[in-house]
N, C-alpha and C positions, 0 to 999 in steps of 0.2 A: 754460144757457138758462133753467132755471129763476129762477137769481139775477137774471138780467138781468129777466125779466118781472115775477117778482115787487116789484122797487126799481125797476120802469119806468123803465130805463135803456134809453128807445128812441132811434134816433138820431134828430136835430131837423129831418132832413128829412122830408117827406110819404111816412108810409109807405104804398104799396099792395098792393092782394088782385092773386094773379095774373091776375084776372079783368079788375085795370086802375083798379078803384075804389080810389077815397082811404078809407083805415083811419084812425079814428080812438078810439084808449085812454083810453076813460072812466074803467073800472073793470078791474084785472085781478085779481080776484077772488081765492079762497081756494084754497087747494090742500086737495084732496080729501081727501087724509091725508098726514104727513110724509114726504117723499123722492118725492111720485105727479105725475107729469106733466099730470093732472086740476087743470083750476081753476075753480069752481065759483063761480056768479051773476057770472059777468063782462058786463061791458057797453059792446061793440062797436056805432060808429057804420063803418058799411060804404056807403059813398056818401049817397045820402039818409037812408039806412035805418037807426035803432038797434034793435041785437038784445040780447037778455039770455037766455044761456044757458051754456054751460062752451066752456073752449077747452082744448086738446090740445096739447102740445109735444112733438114728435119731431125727436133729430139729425139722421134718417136717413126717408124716406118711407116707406120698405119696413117699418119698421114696424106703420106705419097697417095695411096689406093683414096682416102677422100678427096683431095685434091684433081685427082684424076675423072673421079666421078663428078664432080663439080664445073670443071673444066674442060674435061675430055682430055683425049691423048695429043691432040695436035699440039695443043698447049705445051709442049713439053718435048717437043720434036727435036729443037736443038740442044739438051739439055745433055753434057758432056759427061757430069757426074754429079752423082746424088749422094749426100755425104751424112750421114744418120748416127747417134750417140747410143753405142755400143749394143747395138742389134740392128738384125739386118734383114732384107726382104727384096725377092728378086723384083726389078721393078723392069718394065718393058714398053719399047714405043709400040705405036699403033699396027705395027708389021709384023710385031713379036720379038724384036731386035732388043738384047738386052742392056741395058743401061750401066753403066761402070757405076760402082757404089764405092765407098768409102766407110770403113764403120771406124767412129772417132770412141777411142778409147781416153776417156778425161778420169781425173784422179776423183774419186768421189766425194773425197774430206774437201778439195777447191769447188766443186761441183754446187755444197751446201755451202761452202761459206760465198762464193759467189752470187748465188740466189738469195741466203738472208741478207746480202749488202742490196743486192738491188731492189730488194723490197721493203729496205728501210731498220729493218729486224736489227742488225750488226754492221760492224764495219769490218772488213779486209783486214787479217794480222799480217798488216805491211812491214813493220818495224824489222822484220830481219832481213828486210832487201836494202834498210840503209847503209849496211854495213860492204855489202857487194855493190854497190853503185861507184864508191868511187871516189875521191876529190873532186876531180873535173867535172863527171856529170852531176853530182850533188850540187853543185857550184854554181852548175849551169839551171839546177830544175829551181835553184833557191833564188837565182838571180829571175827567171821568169816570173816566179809568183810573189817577185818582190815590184816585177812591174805591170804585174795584174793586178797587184793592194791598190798601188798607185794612183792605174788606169782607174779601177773603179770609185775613189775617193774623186779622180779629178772627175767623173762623169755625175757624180751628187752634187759638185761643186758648180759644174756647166748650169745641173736644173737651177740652184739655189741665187747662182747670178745673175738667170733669167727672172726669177720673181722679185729679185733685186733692182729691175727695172734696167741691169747690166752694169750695174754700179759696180766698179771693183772694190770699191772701200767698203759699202754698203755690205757685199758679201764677204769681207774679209773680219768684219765686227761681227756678223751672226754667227759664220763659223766658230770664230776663237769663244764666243757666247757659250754655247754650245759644250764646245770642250771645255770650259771650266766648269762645267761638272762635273768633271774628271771621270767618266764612267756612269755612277752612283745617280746622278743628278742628272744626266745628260738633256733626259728628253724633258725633264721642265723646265731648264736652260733655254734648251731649244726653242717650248713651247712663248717661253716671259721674249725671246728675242724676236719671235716674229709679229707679236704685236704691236714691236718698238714701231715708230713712226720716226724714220729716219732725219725725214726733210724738214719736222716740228724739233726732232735734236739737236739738227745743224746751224738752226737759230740761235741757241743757247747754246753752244759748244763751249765757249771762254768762260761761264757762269758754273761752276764745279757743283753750287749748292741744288742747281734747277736743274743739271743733267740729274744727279742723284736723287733728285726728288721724282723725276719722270720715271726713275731707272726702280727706286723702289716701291713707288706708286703703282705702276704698271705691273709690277712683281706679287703685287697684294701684299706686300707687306708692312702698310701704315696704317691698317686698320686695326681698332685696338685690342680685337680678339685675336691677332694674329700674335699679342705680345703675350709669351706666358706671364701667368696672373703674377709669380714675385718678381718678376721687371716690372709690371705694367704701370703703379708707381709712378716711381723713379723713371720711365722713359715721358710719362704724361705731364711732367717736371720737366724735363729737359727743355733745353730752348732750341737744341737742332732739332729736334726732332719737331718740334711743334712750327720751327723753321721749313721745314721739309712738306708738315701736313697743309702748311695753309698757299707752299707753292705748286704742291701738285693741284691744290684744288683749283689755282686760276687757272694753271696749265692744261688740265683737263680738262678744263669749259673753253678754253682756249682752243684747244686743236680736239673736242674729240675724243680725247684716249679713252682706250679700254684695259684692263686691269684681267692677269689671270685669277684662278681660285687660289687666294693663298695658302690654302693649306696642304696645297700639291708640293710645297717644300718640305710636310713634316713639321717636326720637332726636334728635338736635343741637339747632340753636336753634329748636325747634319743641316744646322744652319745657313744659310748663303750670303749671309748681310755682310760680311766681308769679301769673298766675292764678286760681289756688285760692286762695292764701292771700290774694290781695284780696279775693275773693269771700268767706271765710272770715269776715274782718276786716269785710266790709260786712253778714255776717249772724248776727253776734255784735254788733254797735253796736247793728242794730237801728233802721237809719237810713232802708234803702229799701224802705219800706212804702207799700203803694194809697196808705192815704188822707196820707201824705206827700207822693208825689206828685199828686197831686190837687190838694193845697194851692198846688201850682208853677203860678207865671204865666206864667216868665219861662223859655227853656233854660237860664239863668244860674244859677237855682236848682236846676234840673235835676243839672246836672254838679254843681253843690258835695254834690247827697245822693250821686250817684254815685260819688265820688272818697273812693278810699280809702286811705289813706298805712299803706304795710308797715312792719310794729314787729318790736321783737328780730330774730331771727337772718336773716330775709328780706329785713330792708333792706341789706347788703351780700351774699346769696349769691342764686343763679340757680336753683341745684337743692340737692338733697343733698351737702356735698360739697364743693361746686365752691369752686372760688379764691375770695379776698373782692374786690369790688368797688369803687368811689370809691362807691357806693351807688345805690341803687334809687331811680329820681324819682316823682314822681304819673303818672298815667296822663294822656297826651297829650288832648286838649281833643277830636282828630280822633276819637280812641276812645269816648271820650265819648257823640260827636255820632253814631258809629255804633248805639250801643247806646240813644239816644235814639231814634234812626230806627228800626230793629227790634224795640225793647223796650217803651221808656216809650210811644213815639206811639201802637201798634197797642194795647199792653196799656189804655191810658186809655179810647180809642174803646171798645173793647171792655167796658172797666167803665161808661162814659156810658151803654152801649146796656143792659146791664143795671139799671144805677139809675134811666133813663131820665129822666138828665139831658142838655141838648144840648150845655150849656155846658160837660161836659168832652170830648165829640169833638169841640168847634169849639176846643177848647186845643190836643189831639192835631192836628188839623189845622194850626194856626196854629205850632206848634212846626216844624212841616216847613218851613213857608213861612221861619221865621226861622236855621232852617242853612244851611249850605251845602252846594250840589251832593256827592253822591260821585261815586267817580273810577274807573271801571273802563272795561272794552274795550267794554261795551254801550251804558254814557254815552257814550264818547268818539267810537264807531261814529254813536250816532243825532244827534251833535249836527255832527259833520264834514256830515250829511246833510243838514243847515239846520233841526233844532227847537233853539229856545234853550231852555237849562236852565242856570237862575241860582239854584236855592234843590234843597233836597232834594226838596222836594214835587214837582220837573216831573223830577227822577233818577228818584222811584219812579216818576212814570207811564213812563216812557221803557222803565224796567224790566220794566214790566207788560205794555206794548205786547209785548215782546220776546220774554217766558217765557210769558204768555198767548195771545197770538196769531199772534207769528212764528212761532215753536220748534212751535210744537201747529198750523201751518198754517189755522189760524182766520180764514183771509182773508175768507170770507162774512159775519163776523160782525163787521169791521174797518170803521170807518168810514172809515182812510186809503186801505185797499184799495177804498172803494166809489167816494170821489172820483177815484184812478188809473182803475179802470174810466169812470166814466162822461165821462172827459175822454177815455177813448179810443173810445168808442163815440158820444157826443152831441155834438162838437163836428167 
């Protein structure tokens, strides 16, 4: 009741007082305090008569009479009209004077399905208000929650720069970290990148074999239980590899390092040892840097800093070990285009908003516009439902819609949910 009064979501026919008089909603004022049935300087036209004073909403009448007792009647003195869900109770100031009521007549099928949303139960069957909303306003609610993705991407990014010591490279490598575990993987990405020890990196940055040795050291992945038993062999043979164990060990008496559990990667093809070494390989060039990308106009430029081709022993093997291959290719354009959506887009906006230039969150922006859609059960779900999503940029709002305000039942604060309501109440 509140939602509905307060987005004056009345129905469009002549509402009246039980008294018989035509009600008319000038003003439905301010709520007293957050969550209070109180709403304060409202202004009711009640037959001839405009009043201005607070109105009352109760489910249930029998309220009123507790509240009354609780409070007494002065409490309630300026109360213009008391507005209750479909029954009714004469309710009276301290004088005897009776009080204009309202009895709100709501459909009872929105009634439950509104209650099971705000209590978690279900969600709103919003999906046939996309179709009555429009171009324009679809346009407009897709373009908002495309900069609320955004907003809140650059706001993980503000924390993540600050334990970066406010490094922008520093935060621009644990991000992209991060995302290459494309989903699947993310959070032990995550977890192998904030252990890295940046400033012990930046020493060895032109040394390709002593980044990869910190980068898989760190990762746990050169200990030799970590190598399944028909590689383990054939990797305890290899000379990189044994290359790699005997420089993580100075490097780690060296600076200190800590190592996560390796086994937080799994097994099978869910390997990361390629991976790494591209990532390795892209922070030894020294290629994807802010203000590199910055420089980028095009996603075209994008993928070329992104794209990193495996050298020596990686470009024919998978892990430690393993069989040789017909070889390792560049990473897929699709990949790319994902790590541009979660990395390069949010990380730009988020440096725009810092340099407090616009013209690189209207890049970040525009970069969205010029990929293409991702592809998963959320996209595929809202768009079977009639929103068109042709570029990345209407995936992420789709996205946002979904984990912002389906998932977290946010239906009062949805503008799709407010269209479904008020097509069930005003028409």
């Amino acid at each position: 009741m509140r939602y509905i009064w307060s987005n004056k979501l009345l129905p469009k026919e002549k509402l009246k007082a039980t008294s018989g008089e035509d009600i008319e909603v000038i003003n439905t004022g301010y709520e007293e305090k957050e969550g209070c049935c109180i709403y304060c300087d409202a202004r009711i036209k009640i037959g001839e008569r405009e009043w201005s004073g607070n109105v009352v909403l109760h489910t249930k009448s029998s309220n009123w009479e507790k509240e009354i007792q609780k409070n007494g009647c002065s409490a309630y003195e300026n109360v213009i009209l008391h507005i209750t869900l479909n029954n009714y109770i004469d309710t009276l100031r301290k004088h005897g004077e009776s009080i204009h009521q309202l009895c709100m007549q709501l459909p009872q099928e929105l009634a439950d399905e509104f209650e099971y949303a705000a209590t978690g139960k279900a969600m709103l069957d919003c999906e046939s208000a996309i179709a009555s909303m429009g171009s324009i306003k679809m346009h407009c609610l897709m373009s908002r929650l495309l900069v609320e993705r955004i907003e809140e991407k650059a706001s993980r990014i503000r924390q993540l720069h600050k334990e970066c010591d406010c490094n922008w490279e520093d935060t621009l490598f644990k991000l992209l970290a991060r995302n290459f575990g494309f989903g699947v993987q993310s959070g032990t990405f995550e977890a192998w990148a904030a252990l890295l020890d940046m400033k012990a990196l930046g020493k060895h940055r032109d040394n390709l074999l002593q980044v990869e040795a910190i980068f898989f050291g760190q990762a746990g992945l050169l200990c030799e239980e970590r190598i399944p038993y028909y590689y383990r062999n054939e990797a305890l043979q290899s000379e990189y590899y044994n290359n790699l164990v005997r420089e993580y060990k100075f490097l780690k008496s060296k600076f200190g390092l800590k190592e996560i559990d390796g086994k937080m990667w799994g097994l099978g093809n869910a390997t990361p040892h390629l991976r790494i070494a591209r990532l390795a390989t892209l922070y030894s060039n020294g290629r994807a840097t802010m203000s590199a990308i910055a420089d980028c106009n095009t996603t075209a430029e994008v993928r070329n800093l992104l794209q990193s081709r495996l050298e020596g022993y990686w470009t024919n093997h998978l892990q430690f070990g393993s069989t040789d291959t017909k070889g390792n290719p560049p990473m897929r354009n699709r990949q790319l285009d994902l790590l541009i959506i979660n990395t390069v887009a949010p990380m730009l906006y988020a440096y725009g908003k810092h340099r407090n230039n616009q013209s690189l969150c209207n890049n970040a922006e525009d970069f969205l516009h010029n990929l293409d859609s991702e592809d998963n059960n959320i996209i595929r779900r809202w768009a079977a439902k009639g929103i068109e999503i042709g570029c990345a940029a209407d995936s992420q709002a789709v996205i946002q819609l979904q984990k912002a305000y389906c998932n977290r039942h946010r239906c009062t604060e949805c503008h799709l949910a407010y269209t479904y309501i008020k097509e069930k109440i005003c028409l």
